[in-house]
DRENDO-1510 file (C-alpha; in Angstrom, 1 decimal, always signed):
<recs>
REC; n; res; u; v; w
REC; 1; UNK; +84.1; +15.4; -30.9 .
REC; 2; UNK; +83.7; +12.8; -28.2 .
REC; 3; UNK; +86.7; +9.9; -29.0 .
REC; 4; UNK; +85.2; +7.3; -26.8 .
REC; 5; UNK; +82.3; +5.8; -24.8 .
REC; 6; UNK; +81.7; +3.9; -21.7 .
REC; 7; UNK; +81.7; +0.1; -20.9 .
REC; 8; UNK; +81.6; -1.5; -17.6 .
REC; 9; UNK; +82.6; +1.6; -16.5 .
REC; 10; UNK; +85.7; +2.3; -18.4 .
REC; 11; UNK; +86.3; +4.4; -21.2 .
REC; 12; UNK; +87.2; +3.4; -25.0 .
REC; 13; UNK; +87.6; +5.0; -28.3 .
REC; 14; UNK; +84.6; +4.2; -30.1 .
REC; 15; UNK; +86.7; +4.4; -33.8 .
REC; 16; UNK; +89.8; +2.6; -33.8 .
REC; 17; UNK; +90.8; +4.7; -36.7 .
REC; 18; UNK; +90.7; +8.0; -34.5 .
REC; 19; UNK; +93.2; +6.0; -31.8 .
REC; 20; UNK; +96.0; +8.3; -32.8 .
REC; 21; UNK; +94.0; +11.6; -32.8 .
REC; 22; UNK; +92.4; +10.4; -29.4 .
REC; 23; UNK; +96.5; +10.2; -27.9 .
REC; 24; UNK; +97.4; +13.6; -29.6 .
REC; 25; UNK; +94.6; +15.0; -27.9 .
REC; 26; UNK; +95.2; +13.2; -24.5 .
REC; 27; UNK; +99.3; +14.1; -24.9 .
REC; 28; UNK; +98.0; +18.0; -25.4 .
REC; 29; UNK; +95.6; +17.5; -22.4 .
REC; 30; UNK; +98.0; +16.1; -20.3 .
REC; 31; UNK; +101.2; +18.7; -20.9 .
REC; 32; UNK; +98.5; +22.0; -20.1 .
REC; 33; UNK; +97.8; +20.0; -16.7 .
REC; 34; UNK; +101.0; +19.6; -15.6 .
REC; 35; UNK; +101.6; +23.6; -16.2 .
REC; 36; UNK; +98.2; +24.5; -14.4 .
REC; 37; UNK; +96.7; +25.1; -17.9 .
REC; 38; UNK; +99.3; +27.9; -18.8 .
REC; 39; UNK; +101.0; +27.0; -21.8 .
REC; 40; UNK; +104.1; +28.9; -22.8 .
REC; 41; UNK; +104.0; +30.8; -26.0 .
REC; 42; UNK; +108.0; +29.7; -26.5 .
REC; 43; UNK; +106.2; +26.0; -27.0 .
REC; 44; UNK; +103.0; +26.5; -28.6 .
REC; 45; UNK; +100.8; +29.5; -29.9 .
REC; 46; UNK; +96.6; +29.1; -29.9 .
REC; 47; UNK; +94.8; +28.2; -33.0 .
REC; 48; UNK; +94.1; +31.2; -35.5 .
REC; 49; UNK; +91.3; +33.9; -34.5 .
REC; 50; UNK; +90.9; +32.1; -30.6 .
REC; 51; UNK; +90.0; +33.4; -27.7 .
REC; 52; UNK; +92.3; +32.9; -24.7 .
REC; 53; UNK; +93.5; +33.5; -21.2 .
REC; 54; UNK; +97.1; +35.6; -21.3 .
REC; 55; UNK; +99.9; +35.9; -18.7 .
REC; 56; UNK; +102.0; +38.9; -18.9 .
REC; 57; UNK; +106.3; +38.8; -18.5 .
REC; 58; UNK; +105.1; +42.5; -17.1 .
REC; 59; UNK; +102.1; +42.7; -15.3 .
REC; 60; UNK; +100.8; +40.8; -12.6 .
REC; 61; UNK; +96.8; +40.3; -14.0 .
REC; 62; UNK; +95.8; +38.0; -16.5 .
REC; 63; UNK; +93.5; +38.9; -19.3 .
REC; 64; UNK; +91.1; +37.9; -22.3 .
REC; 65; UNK; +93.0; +38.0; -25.5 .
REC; 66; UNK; +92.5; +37.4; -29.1 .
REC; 67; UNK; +94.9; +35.3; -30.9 .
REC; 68; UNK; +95.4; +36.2; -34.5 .
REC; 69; UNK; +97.9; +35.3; -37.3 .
REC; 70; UNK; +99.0; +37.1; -40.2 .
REC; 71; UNK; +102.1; +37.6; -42.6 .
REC; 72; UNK; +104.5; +37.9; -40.1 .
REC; 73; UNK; +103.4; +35.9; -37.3 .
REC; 74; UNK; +101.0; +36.2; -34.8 .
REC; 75; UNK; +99.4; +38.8; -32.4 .
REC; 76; UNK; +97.4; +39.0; -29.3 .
REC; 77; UNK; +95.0; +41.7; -28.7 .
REC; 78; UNK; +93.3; +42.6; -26.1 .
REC; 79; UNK; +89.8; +41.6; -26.1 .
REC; 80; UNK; +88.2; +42.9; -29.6 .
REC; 81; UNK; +90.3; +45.8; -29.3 .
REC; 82; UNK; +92.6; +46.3; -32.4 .
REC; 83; UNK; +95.6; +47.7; -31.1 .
REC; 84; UNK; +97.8; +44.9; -30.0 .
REC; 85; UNK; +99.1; +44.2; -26.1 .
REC; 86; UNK; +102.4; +44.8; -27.4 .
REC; 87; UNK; +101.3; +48.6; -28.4 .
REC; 88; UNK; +100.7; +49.0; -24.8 .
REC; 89; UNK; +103.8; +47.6; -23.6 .
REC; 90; UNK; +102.8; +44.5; -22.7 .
REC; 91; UNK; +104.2; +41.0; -23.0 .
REC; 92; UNK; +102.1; +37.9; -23.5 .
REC; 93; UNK; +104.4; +35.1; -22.2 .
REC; 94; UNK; +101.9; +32.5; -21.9 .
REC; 95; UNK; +98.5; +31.6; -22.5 .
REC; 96; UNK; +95.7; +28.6; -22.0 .
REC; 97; UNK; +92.2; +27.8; -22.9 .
REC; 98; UNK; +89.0; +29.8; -21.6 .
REC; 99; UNK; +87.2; +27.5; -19.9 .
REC; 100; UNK; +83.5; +26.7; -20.5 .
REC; 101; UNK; +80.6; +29.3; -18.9 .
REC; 102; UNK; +78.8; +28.2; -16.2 .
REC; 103; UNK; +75.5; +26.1; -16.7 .
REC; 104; UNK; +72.8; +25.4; -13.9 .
REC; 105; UNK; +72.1; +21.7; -14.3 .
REC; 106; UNK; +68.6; +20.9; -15.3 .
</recs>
């Protein structure tokens, strides 16, 4: 959803009703910058069933995980694959958004 539009050449939020949904998503914006994207899972986990971008506490090589909560908390896996990283002896210690694929302009 696109919170605001353009005028004289500075942006506004088009709804002021969405002002405080517009800061929340700024604040969130603002604390993965300052952390080079990389948010640590001791502050905040990804949404339910997400793809992501994982550190490791034990390897040196990031990797595409999948997010997913259930009963007792939440797991990352590896991809699609169903055994978790934590079956292989790995520790996700943070994580941040994928970021879009690449698109030749038209």
């Amino acid at each position: 959803m696109r919170y605001t539009e353009y005028h004289a050449g500075k942006a506004v939020v088009r709804d002021k009703s969405l002002l405080a949904e517009a800061m929340e998503k700024l604040a969130k914006f603002e604390d993965e910058e300052e952390s080079g994207g990389w948010i640590p899972c001791s502050e905040r986990l990804p949404e339910d069933e997400s793809y992501i971008l994982v550190s490791f506490q034990n390897f040196t090589m990031p990797d595409i995980a999948r997010y997913e909560e259930n009963d007792e908390g939440g797991t990352f896996y590896p991809g699609d694959d169903e055994k978790s990283y934590l079956s292989y002896g790995l520790f996700v210690n943070a994580w941040m958004l994928l970021p879009e694929p690449y698109r030749e302009k038209e």
